[in-house]
C-alpha positions in Angstrom: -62.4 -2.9 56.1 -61.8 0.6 55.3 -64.2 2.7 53.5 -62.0 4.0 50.8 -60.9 0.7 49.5 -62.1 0.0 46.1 -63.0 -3.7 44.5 -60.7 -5.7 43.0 -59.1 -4.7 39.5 -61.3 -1.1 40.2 -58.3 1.8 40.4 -58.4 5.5 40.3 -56.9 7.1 37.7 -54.2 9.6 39.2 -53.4 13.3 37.3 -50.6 12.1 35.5 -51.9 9.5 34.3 -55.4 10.7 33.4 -53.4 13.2 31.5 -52.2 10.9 29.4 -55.4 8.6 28.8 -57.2 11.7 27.6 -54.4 13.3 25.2 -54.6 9.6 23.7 -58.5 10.0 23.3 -58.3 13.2 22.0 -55.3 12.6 19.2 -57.5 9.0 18.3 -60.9 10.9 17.8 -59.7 13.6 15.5 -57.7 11.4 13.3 -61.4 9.4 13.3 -62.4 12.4 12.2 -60.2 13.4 9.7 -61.2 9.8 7.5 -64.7 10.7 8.1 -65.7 9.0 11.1 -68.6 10.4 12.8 -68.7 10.3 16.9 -71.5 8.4 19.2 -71.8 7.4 22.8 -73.9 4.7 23.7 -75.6 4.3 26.7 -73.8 2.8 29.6 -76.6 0.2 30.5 -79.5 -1.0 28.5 -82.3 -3.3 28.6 -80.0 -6.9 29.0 -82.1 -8.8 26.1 -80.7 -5.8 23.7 -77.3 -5.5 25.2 -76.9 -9.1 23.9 -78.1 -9.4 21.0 -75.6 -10.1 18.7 -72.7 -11.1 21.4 -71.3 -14.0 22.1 -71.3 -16.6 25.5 -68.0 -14.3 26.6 -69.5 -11.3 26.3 -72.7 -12.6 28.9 -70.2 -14.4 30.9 -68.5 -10.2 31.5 -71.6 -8.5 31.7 -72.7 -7.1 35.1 -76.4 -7.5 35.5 -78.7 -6.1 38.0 -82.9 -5.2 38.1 -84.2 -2.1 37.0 -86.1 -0.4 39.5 -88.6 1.4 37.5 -89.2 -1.4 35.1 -88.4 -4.4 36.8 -86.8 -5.5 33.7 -83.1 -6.8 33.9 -80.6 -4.2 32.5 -77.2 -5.1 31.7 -73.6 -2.6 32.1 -72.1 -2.9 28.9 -69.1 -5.1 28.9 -68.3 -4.2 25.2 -69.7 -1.4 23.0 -69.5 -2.8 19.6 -73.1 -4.3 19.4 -74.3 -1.2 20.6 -72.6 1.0 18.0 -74.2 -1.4 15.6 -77.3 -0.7 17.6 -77.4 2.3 17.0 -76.5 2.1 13.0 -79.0 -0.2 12.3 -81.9 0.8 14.0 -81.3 5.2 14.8 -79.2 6.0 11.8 -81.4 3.6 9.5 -78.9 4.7 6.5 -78.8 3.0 2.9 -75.0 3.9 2.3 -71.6 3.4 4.2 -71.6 4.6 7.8 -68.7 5.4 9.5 -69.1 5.7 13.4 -66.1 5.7 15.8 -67.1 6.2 20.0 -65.2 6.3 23.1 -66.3 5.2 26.6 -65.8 2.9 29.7 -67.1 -0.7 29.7 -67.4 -2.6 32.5 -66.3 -6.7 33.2 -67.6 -8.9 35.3 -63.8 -10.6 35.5 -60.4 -9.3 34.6 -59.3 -10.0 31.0 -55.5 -10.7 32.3 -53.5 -10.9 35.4 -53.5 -7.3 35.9 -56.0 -5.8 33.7 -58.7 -3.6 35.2 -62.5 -4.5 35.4 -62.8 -0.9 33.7 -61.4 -0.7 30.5 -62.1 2.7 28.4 -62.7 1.3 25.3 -62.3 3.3 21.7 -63.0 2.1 18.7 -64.0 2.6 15.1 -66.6 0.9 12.7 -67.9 0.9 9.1 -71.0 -0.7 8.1 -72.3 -1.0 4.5 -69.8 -2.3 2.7 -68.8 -5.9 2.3 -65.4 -5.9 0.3 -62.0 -5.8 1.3 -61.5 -1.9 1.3 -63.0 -2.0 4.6 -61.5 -4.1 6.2 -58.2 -2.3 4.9 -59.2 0.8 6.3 -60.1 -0.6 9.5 -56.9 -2.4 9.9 -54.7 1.2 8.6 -57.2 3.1 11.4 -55.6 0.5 14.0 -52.0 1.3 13.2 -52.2 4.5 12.6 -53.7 4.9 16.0 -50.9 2.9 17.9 -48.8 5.3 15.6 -50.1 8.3 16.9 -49.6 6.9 20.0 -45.8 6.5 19.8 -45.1 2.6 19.2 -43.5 2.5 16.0 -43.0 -1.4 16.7 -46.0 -3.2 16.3 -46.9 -6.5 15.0 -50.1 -8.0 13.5 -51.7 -10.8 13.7 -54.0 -12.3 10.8 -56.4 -14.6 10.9 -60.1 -15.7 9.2 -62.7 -17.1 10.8 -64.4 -17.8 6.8 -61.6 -20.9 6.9 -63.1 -23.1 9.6 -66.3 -22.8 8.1 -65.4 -23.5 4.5 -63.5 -26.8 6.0 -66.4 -27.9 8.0 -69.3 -26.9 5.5 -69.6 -30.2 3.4 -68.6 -32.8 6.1 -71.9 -33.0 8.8 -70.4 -35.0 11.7 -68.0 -31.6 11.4 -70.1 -29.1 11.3 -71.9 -30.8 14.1 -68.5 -30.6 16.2 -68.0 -26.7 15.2 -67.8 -25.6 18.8 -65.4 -28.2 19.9 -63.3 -27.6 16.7 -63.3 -24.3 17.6 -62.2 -25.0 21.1 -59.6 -27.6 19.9 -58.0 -25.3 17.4 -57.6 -22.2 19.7 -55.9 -24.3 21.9 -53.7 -25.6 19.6 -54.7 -29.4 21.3 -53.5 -31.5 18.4 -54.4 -34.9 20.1 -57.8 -34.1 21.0 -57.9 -33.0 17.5 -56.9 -36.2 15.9 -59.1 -38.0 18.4 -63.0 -35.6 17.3 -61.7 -35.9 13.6 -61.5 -39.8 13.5 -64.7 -40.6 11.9 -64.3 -37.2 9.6 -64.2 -37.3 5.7 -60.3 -37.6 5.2 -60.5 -34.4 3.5 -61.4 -32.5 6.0 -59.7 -34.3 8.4 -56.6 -33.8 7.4 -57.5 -30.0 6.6 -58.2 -29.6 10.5 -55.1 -31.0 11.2 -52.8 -28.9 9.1 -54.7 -25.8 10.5 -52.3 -25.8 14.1 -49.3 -25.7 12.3 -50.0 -23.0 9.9 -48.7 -20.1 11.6 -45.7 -17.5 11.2 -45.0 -14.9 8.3 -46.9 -14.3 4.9 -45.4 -17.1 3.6 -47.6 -19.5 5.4 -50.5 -18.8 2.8 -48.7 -20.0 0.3 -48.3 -23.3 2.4 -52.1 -23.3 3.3 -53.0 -23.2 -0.5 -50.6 -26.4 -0.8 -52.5 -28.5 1.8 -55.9 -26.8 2.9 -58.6 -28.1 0.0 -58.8 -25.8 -2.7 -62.6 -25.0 -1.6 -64.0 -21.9 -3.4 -64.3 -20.4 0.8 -60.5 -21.2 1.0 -59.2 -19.6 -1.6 -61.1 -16.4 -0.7 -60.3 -16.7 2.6 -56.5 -17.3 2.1 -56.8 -14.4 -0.8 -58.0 -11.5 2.0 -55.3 -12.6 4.5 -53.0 -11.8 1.7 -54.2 -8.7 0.9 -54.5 -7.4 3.9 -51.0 -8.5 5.2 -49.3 -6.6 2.3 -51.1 -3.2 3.0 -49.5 -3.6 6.3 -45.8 -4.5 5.3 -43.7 -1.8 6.0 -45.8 -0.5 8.7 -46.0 -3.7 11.0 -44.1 -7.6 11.4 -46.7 -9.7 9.8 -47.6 -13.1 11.3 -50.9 -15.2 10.3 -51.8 -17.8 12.3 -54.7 -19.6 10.9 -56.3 -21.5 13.9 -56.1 -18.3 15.9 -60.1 -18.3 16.3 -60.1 -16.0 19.2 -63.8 -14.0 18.3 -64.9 -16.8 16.1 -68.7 -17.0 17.4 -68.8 -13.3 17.4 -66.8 -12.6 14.0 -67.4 -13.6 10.4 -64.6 -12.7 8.1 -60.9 -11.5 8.6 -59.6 -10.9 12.3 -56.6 -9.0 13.5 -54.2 -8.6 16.7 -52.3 -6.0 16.5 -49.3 -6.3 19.9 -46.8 -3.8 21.3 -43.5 -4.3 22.8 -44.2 -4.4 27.4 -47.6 -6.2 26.6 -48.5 -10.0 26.0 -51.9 -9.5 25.3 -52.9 -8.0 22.2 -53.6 -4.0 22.4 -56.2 -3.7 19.8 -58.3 -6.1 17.9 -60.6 -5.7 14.8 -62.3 -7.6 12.3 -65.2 -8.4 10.4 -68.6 -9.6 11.8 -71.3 -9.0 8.9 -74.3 -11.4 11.3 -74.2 -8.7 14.4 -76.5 -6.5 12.2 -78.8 -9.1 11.2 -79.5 -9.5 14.9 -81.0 -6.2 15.0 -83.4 -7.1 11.8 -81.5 -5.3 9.6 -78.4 -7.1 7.8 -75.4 -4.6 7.3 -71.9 -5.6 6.4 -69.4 -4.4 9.1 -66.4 -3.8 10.3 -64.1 -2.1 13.4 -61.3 -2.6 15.7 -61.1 -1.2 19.5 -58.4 -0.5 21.8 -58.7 -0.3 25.6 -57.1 3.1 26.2 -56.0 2.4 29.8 -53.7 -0.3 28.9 -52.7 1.4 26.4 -51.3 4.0 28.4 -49.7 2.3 30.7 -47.4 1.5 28.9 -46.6 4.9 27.8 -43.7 6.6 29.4 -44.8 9.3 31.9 -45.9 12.6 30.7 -43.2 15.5 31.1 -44.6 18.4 33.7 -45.9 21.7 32.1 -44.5 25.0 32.4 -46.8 27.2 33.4 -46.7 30.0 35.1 -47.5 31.5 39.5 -49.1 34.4 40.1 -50.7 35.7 43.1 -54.4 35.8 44.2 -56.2 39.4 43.5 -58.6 40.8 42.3 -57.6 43.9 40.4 -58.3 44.6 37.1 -54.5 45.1 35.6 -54.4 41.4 37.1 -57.1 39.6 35.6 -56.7 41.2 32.3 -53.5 40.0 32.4 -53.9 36.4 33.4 -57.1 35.9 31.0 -54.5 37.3 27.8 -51.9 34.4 29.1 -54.5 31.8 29.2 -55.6 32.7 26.0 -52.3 32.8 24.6 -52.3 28.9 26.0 -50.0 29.2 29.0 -51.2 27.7 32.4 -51.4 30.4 34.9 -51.9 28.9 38.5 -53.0 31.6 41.2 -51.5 31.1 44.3 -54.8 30.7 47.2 -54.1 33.2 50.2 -52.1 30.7 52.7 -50.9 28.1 50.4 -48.7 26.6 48.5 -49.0 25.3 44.8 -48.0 21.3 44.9 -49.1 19.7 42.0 -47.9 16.8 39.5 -48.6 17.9 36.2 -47.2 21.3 36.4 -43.9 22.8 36.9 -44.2 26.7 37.7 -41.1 28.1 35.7 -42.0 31.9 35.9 -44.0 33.9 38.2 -45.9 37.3 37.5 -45.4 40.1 39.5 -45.8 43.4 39.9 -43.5 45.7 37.8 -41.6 49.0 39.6 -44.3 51.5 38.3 -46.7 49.7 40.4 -49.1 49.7 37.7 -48.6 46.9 35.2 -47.9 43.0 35.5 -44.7 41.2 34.2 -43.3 37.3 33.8 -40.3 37.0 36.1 -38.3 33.8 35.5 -38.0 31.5 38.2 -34.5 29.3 39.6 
């Protein structure tokens, strides 16, 4: 095998491309910024024990582990950076009030999440602790589309969906809420016989509330649906409530849908979810919601909320950046020269000296002019090129 092969799903990232990935970062972090989001960057392994706290069975099922040397202790390479940013909120920052963090960085998988996603995901993402009601979760959810706006996909559509409904169903019925992870299982895959089959024995309230939940799905108007044949339990109504709220801050800016047995997160999360998808993409591009328990974890309860995006994909899909004009100009080391190339690059032009014996072959960068020598020997001009 040759020595330059790399594992599977495990690719270099080529100039054009990079280029792209790191605009993206850069235009995601400073409108972060500009609503007050403050950057961190978490460690890319820690101690395994604190890596998962919090997380969920998928998250240890992606997790690379291996021993550390000096310790002997088993560290883990993050597969997800949420529970650390949390980490880090709960137990660095120590704050009373709202926090605001946002981070980017690469995480590592253990497995692909999709046919031809990469093992090595550079994940960015935003979060806000502190504050349980609705407003967050709003802001979080405009941070997401605003992001995939900045990003140039001005059709988008999101996905709604509460994990708070499951629970309410279940909470009075034991022989349910003993079943919750098969439930769980059952609903996300839609699997209405096996459904009908775990839910025989069930209070017929409930049971019939687990089976409407697979076929509630499509536009806003499915809530009003849900409150006609889900139970009108006090966690219902506030979970159908939110999912309303939150789908009408985003008319006009995304398609709506709600599907309300989508319970992708549901051991991880604890309020209202969101998928947010792009046109050239089946998966979801960026998901968000609430998970208030992550904190408590840590010893310290915080409400919370956040999204992430895996920048890579993201780009992908992005048309490939034009080439930049810049400009040639030889290799010397007179003074008239080097004042003159340092005034270009400050002026923000890319000015590529030409090494004795070569020629300039790049991919990002077109060389439109060239700057030469004027007649009175003495002073350096731009001379168009072609």
């Amino acid at each position: 095998m040759p020595n330059w092969l790399l594992p599977e799903n495990i690719a270099d990232v080529l100039p054009s491309e990079a280029r792209k990935i790191e605009e993206l970062r850069r235009l995601m972090l400073d409108n972060f910024r500009l609503y007050g989001y403050e950057l961190v960057m978490p460690p890319l392994l820690e101690y395994l024990e604190s890596l998962m706290t919090g997380a969920g069975k998928d998250t240890d099922l992606r997790t690379f582990k291996l021993v550390d040397q000096l310790s002997g202790r088993m560290l883990g390479l993050r597969a997800d950076m949420t529970t650390q940013v949390a980490r880090i909120d709960a137990h660095l920052l120590n704050r009373a009030t709202v926090t605001r963090l946002c981070y980017a960085g690469s995480v590592l998988h253990t497995r692909p999440s999709g046919l031809h996603a990469t093992r090595e995901p550079l994940q960015i993402g935003a979060e806000i602790y502190g504050h349980a009601g609705l407003e967050a979760d709003a802001e979080i959810q405009e941070l997401a589309l605003a992001s995939l706006a900045l990003a140039g996909f001005d059709s988008v559509r999101l996905d709604l969906s509460h994990v708070g409904l499951l629970r309410a169903i279940i909470a009075q019925d034991a022989g349910a809420s003993r079943d919750e992870a098969a439930l769980y299982s059952l609903l996300r895959a839609k699997d209405a016989p096996g459904l009908r089959a775990l839910t025989a024995s069930y209070d017929p309230v409930t049971r019939d509330a687990l089976l409407a939940l697979p076929n509630l799905y499509g536009d806003i108007d499915v809530l009003s649906r849900a409150r006609e044949v889900l139970p009108p339990l006090p966690g219902v109504q506030k979970a159908l409530a939110e999912l309303a709220a939150l789908a009408g801050s985003a008319i006009g800016r995304a398609e709506v849908a709600i599907d309300l047995a989508d319970l992708r997160g549901y051991q991880y999360e604890s309020g209202a979810m969101f998928a947010l998808y792009v046109p050239g993409l089946p998966n979801a591009v960026a998901r968000g919601g609430r998970y208030d328990h992550v904190g408590e974890a840590f010893g310290r309860a915080r409400p919370a909320t956040g999204f992430s995006l895996d920048l890579r994909e993201l780009a992908r899909l992005l048309p490939t950046a034009e080439r930049k004009h810049s400009i040639r100009a030889p290799w010397g080391s007179a003074p008239e020269l080097k004042e003159k190339i340092a005034e270009l690059r400050k002026a923000g032009e890319v000015v590529i000296q030409s090494l004795p014996g070569h020629s300039n072959e790049q991919d990002e960068f077109e060389c439109d002019r060239v700057l030469v020598l004027a007649d009175n020997g003495s002073s350096w001009i731009l001379k168009n090129l072609g």
